[in-house]
LUMZA-67502 format. One record per residue (C-alpha): residue number from 1; residue in one letter; x, y, z. Coordinates in Angstrom, 3 decimals, always signed. Layout:
! LUMZA-67502
{lumti->NUM, volo->a, px->X, py->Y, pz->Z}
...
***
This chain:
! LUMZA-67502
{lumti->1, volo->x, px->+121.476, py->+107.014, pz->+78.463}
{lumti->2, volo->x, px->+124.804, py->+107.225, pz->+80.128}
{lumti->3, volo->x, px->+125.291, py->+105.425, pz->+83.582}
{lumti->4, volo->x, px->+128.498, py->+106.757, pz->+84.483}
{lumti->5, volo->x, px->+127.357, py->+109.838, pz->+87.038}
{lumti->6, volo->x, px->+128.262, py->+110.708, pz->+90.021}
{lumti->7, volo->x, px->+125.470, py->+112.294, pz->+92.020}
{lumti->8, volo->x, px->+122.687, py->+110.651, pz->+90.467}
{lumti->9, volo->x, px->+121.939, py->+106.838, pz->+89.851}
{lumti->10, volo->x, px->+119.866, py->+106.352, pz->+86.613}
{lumti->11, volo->x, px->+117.885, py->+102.875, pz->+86.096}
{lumti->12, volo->x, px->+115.048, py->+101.356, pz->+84.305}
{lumti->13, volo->x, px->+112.810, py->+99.274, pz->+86.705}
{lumti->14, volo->x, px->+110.059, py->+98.945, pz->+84.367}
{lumti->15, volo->x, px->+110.728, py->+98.940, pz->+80.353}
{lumti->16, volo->x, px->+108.970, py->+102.079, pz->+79.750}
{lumti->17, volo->x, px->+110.242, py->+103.722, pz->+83.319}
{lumti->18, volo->x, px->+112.882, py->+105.666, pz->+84.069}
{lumti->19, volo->x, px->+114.372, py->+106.370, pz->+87.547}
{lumti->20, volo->x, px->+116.538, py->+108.646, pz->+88.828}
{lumti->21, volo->x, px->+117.978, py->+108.692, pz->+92.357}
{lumti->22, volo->x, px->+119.998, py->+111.769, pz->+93.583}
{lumti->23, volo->x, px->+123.135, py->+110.162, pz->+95.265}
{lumti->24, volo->x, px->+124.530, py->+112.359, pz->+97.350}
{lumti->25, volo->x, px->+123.679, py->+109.990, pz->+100.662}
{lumti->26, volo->x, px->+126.119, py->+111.999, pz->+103.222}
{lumti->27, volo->x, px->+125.137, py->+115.723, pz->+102.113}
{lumti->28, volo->x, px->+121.761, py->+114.412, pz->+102.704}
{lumti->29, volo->x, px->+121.227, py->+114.742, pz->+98.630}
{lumti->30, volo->x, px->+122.191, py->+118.656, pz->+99.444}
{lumti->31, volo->x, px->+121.746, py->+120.545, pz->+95.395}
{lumti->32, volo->x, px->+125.158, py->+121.108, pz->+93.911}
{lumti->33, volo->x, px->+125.624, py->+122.487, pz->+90.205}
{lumti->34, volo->x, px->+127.392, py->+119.432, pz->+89.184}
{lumti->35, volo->x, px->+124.342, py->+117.412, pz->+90.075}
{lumti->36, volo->x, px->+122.062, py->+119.651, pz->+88.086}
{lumti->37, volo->x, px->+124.493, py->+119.188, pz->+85.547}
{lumti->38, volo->x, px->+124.099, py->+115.463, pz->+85.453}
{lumti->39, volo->x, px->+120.259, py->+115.673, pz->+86.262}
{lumti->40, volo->x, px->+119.558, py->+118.024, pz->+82.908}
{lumti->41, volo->x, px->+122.047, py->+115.437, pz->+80.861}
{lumti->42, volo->x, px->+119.984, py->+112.753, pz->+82.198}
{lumti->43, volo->x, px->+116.756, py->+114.471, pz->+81.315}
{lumti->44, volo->x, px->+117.335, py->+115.374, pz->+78.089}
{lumti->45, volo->x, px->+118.688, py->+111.673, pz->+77.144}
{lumti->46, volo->x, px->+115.496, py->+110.314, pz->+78.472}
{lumti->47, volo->x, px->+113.026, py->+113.135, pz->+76.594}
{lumti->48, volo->x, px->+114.749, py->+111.898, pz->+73.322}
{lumti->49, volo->x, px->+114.619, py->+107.879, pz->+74.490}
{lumti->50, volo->x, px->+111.458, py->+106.869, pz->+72.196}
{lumti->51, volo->x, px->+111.447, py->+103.618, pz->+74.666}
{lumti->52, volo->x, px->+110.454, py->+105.990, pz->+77.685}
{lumti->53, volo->x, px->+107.284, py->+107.567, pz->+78.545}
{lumti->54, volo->x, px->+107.643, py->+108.597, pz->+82.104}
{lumti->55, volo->x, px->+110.267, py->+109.255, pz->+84.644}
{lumti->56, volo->x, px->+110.702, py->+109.454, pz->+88.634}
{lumti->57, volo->x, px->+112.712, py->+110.892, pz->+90.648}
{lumti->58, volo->x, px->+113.267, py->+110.713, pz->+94.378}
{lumti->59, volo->x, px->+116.316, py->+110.842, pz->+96.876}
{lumti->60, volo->x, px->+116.542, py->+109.025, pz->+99.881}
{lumti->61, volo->x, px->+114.508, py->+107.532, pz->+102.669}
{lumti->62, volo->x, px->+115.855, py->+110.470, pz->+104.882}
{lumti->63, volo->x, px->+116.272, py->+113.280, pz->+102.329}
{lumti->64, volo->x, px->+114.614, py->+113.448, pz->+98.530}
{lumti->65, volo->x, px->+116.844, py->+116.562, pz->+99.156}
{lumti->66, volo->x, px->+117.872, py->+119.030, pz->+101.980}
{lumti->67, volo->x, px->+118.435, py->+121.616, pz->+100.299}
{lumti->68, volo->x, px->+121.132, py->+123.433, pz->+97.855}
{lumti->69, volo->x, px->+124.654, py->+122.846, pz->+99.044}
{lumti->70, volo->x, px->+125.450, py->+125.778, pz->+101.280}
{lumti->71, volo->x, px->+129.095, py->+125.246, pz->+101.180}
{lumti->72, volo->x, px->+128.760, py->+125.988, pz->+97.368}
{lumti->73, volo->x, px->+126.915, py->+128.946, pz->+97.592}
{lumti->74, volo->x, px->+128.397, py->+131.099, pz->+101.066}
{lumti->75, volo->x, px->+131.130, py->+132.751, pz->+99.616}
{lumti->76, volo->x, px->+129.464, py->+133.723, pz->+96.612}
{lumti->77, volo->x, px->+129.371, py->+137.383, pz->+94.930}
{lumti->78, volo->x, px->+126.778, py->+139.351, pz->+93.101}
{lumti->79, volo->x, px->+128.746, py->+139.465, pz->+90.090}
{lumti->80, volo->x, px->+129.111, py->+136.423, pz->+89.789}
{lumti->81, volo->x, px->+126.168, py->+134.959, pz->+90.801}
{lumti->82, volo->x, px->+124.459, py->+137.392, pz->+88.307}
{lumti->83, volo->x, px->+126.925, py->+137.004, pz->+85.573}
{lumti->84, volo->x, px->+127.252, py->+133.279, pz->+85.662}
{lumti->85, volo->x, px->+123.059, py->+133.235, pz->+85.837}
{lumti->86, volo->x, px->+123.360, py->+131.169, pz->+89.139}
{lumti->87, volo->x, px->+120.447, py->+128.549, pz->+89.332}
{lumti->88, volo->x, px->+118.927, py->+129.881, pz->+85.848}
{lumti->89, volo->x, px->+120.180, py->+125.665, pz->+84.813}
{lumti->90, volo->x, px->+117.990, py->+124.323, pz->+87.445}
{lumti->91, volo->x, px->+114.577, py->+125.311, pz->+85.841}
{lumti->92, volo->x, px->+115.666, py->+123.283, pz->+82.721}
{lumti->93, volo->x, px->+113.976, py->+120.640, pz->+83.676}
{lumti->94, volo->x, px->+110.571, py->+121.909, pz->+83.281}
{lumti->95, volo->x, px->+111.083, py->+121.864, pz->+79.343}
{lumti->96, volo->x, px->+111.564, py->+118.629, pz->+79.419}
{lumti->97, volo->x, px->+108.452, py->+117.312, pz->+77.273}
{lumti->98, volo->x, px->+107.755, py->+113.829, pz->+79.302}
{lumti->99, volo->x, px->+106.142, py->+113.785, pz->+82.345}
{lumti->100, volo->x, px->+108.287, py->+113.775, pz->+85.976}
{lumti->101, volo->x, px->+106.849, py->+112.507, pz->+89.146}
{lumti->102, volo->x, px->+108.815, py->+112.766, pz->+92.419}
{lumti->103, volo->x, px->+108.342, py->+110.409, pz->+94.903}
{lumti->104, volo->x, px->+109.616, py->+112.192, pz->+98.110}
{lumti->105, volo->x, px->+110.559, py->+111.117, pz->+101.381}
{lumti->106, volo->x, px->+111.905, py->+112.890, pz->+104.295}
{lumti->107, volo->x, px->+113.410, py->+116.252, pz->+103.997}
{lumti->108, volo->x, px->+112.511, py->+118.000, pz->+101.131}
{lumti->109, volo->x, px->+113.454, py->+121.421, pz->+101.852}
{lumti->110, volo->x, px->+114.879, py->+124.727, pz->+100.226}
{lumti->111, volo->x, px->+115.980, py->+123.394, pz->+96.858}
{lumti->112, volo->x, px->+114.998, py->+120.117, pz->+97.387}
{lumti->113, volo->x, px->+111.265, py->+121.905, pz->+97.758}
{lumti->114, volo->x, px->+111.887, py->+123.735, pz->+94.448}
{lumti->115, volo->x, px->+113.138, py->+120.322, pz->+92.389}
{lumti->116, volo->x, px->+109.869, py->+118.709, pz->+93.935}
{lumti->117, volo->x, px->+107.713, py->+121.582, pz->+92.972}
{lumti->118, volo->x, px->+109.457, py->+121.465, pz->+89.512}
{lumti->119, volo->x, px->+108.128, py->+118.560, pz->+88.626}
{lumti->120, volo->x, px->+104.502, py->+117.200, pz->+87.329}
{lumti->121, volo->x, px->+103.239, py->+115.149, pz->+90.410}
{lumti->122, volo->x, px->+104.561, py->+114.616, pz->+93.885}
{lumti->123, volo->x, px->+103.309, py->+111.915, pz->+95.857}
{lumti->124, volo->x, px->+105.269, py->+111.854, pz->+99.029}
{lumti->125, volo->x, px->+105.347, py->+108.985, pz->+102.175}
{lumti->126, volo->x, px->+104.304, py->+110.049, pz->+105.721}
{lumti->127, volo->x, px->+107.761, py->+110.882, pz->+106.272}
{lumti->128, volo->x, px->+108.061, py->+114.063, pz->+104.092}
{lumti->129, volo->x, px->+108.108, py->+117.267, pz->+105.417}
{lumti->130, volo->x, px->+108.332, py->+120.154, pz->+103.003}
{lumti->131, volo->x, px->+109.836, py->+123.800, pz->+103.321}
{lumti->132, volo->x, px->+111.645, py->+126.933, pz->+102.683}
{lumti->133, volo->x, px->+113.676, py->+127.444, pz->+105.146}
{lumti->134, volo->x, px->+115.719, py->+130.508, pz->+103.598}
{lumti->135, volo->x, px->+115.020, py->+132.786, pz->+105.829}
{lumti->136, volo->x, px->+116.949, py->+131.254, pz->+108.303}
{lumti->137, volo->x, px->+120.180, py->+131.980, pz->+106.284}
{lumti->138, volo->x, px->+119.741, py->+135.938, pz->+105.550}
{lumti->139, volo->x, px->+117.998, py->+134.858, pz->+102.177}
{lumti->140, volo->x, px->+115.031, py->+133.994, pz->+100.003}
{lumti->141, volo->x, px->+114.073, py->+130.985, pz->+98.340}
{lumti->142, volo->x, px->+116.060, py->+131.695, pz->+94.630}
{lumti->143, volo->x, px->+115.098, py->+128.393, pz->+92.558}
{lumti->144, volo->x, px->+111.138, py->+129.726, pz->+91.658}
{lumti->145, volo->x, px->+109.918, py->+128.079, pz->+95.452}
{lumti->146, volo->x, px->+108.740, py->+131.483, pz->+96.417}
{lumti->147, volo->x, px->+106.193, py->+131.610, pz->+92.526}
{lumti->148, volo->x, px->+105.759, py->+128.116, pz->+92.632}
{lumti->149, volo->x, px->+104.210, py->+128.252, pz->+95.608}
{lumti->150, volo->x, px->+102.173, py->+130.939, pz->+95.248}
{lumti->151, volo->x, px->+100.090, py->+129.593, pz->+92.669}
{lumti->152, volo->x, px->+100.281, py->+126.007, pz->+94.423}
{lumti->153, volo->x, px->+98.725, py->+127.187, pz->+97.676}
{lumti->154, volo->x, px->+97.628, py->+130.792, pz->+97.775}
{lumti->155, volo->x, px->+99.439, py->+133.664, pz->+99.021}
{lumti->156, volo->x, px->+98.973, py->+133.541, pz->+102.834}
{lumti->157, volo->x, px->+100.495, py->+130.112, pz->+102.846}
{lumti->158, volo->x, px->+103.641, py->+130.644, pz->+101.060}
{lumti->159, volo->x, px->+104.048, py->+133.915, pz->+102.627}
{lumti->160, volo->x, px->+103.837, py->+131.632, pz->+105.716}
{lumti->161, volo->x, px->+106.256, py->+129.037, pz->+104.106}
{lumti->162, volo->x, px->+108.964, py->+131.911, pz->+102.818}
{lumti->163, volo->x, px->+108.301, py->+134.207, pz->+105.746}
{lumti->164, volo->x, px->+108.841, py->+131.736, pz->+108.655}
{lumti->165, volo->x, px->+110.993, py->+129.165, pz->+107.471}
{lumti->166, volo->x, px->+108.422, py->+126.614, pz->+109.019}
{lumti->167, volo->x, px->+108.281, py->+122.814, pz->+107.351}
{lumti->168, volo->x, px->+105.173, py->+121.315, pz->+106.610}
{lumti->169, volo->x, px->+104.214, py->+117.752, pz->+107.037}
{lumti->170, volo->x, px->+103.376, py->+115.293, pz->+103.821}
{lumti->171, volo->x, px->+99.246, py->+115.951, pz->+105.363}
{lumti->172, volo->x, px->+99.488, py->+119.394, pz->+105.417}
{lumti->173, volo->x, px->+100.980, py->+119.453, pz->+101.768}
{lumti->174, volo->x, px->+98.221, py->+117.194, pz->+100.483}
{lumti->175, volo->x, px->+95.398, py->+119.614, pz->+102.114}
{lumti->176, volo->x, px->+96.651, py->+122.644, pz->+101.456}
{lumti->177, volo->x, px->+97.089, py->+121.245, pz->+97.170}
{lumti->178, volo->x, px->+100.752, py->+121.194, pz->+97.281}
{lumti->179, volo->x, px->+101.209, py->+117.669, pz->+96.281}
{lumti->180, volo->x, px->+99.134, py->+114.710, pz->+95.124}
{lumti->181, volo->x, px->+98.761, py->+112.783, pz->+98.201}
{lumti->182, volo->x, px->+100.664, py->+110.372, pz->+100.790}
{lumti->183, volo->x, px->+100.964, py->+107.198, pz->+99.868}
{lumti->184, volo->x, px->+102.582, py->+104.138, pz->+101.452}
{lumti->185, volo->x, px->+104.062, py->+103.749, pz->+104.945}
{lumti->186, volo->x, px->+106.917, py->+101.054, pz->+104.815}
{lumti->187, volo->x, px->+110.436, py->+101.759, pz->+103.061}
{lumti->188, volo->x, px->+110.352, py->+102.741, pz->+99.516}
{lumti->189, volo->x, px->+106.478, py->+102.296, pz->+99.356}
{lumti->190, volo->x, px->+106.778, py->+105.869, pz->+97.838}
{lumti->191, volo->x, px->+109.190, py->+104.846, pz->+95.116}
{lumti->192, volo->x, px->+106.827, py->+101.874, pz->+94.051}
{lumti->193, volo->x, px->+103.573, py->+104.111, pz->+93.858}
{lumti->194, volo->x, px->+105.340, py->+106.118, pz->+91.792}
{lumti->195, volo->x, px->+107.036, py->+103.868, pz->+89.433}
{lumti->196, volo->x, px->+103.595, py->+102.297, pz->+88.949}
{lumti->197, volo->x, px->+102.239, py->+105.574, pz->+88.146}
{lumti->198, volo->x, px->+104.792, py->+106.074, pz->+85.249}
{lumti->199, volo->x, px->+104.155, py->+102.432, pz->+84.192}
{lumti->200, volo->x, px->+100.653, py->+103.413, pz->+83.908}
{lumti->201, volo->x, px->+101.242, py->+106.642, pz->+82.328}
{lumti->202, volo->x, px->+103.566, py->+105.270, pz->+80.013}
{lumti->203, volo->x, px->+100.907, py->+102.765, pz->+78.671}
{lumti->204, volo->x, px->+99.259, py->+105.769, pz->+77.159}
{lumti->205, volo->x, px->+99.855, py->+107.183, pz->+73.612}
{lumti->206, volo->x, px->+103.122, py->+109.314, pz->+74.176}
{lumti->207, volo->x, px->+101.942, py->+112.368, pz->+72.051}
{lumti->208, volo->x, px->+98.662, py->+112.630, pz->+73.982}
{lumti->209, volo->x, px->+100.478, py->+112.221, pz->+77.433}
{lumti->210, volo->x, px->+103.078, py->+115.288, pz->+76.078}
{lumti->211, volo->x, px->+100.502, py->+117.479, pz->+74.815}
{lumti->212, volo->x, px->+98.540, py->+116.996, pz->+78.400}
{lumti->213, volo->x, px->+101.379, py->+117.659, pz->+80.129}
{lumti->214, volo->x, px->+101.525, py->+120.626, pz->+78.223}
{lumti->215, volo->x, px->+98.178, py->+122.048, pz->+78.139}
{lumti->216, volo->x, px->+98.199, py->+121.784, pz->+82.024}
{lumti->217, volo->x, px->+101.216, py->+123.770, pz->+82.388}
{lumti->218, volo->x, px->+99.785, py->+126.478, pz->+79.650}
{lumti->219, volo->x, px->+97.066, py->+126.881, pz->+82.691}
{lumti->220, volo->x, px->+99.720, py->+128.574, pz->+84.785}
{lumti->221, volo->x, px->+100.492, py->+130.980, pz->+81.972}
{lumti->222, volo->x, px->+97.650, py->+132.320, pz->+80.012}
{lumti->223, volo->x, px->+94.408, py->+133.801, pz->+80.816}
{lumti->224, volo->x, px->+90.957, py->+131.537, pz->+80.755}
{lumti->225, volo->x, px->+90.334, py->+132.276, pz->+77.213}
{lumti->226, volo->x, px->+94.030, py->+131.900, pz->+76.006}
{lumti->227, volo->x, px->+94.489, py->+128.172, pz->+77.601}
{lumti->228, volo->x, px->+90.962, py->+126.821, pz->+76.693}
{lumti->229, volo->x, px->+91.339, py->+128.041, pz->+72.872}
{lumti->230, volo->x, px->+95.160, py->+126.859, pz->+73.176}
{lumti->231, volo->x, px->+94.009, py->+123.260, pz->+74.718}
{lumti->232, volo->x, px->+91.048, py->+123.144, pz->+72.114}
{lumti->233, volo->x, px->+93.770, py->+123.508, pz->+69.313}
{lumti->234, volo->x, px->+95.763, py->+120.735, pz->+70.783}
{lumti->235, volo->x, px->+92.535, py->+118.582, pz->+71.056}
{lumti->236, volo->x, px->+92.044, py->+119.446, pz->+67.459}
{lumti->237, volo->x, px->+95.180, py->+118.234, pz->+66.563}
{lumti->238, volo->x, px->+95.513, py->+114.978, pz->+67.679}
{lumti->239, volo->x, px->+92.748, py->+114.250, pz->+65.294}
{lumti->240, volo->x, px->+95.886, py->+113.893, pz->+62.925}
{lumti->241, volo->x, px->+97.790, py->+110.757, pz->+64.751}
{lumti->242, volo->x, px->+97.251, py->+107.053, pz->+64.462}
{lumti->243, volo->x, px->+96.691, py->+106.897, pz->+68.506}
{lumti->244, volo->x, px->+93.371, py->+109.333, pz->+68.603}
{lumti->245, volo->x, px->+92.223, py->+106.706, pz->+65.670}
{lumti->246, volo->x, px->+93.303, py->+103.637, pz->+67.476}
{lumti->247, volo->x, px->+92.236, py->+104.728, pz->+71.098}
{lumti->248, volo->x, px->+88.779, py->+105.956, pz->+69.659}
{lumti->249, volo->x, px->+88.498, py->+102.848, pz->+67.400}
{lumti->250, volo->x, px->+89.516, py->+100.534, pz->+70.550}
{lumti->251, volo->x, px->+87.625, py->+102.117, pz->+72.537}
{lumti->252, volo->x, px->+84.194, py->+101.340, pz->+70.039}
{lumti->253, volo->x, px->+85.176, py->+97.908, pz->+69.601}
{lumti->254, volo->x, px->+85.097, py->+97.161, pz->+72.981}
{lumti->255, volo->x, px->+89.045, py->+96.320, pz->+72.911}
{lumti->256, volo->x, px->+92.331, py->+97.243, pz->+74.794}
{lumti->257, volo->x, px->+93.930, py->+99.984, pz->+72.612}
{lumti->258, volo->x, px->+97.622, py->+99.390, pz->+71.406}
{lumti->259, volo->x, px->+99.213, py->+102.562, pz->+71.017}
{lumti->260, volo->x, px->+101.806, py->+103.364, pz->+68.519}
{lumti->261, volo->x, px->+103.171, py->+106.342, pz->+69.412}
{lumti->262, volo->x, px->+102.396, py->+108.281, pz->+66.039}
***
């Protein structure tokens, strides 16, 4: 995986973890297109990295991110923003096959909301507050906050969120199903939950964590009997790789399993 970015730091603090940090420390990690640019690069490097089977991403202790870069966007046209498929690049990261957890603190609001909410789990530290503040600025949320929510929290609530423009504290997100939960309550306590989640993720078989990851999302999509014949194929499937016969076989022999990734 490359290093050389400029609005996101990529590292490995465990051997099976990737992190990414958004780097744009005086914009308050504000959403450019060149950082999505770098962020789907860095995505796609680490989906096809055998060596990794989890990533997280966070900002800041201030901002995971404040939003999309206004200054970027205020001068805009229709045209172009319709012809140039403005923000279509930013859902790319939900095909990417691995699982994501973001580990927020502080502001995580208009885009920054979205890239959270784009991801597979969000624990966030006391600190976070969450919203889309859109409104505000003569406009909607335009990055998939508005559906996202929706099916994260219900329709009165993100009619609240989009309507209003009000944040909502790290509590509120946990009780209302928005995120996992709030964890930590020193400096980068957040970070290290997280990164210990991916360790522990990544100590599963890889195929099995994928095609979880995937069957979970198929929920969102399809009706009742769609996903549960869909998820009972998958099941099916992994009858055919060496981790189902390893894990199972561990698992009877009263022994840790070592997975394979086959």
């Amino acid at each position: 995986m490359s290093t050389n970015y400029t609005y996101i730091i990529a590292s490995r603090p465990e051997p099976a973890v990737a992190l990414i940090t958004l780097n744009r420390p005086k914009a308050l990690n504000a959403l450019c297109s060149p950082l999505f640019v770098e962020l789907n690069q860095a995505l796609k490097d680490l989906d096809n990295d055998a060596s990794v089977g989890a990533v997280v991403l966070t900002g800041s202790e201030k901002a995971f991110a404040a939003g999309a870069d206004i200054k970027e966007m205020k001068d805009k046209e229709f045209a172009d923003a319709y012809k140039n498929r403005f923000l279509e690049d930013w859902a790319d990261m939900t095909k990417i096959r691995k699982p994501i957890i973001a580990a927020v603190s502080g502001y995580a609001l208009g885009g920054g909301c979205e890239l959270a909410l784009m991801c597979d789990i969000i624990l966030a530290s006391p600190t976070a507050k969450f919203g889309q503040p859109e409104i505000n600025l003569g406009t909607i949320p335009g990055g998939g906050g508005s559906q996202r929510l929706a099916q994260l929290i219900g329709k009165s609530r993100a009619m609240e969120m989009v309507l209003t423009g009000r944040m909502i504290t790290a509590t509120e997100a946990a009780n209302w199903g928005m995120i996992s939960r709030v964890v930590g309550e020193g400096e980068g306590e957040v970070v290290k939950e997280a990164i210990a989640m991916a360790s522990e993720i990544s100590s599963k078989g890889q195929i099995a964590v994928q095609a979880g990851k995937e069957v979970v999302n198929a929920a969102y999509e399809l009706t009742l009997a769609e996903g549960l014949r869909f998820e009972r194929r998958l099941f099916q499937g992994l009858f055919a790789t060496n981790d189902q016969k390893e894990g199972m076989g561990a698992f009877a022999e009263k022994r840790k399993p070592k997975f394979t990734h086959t």
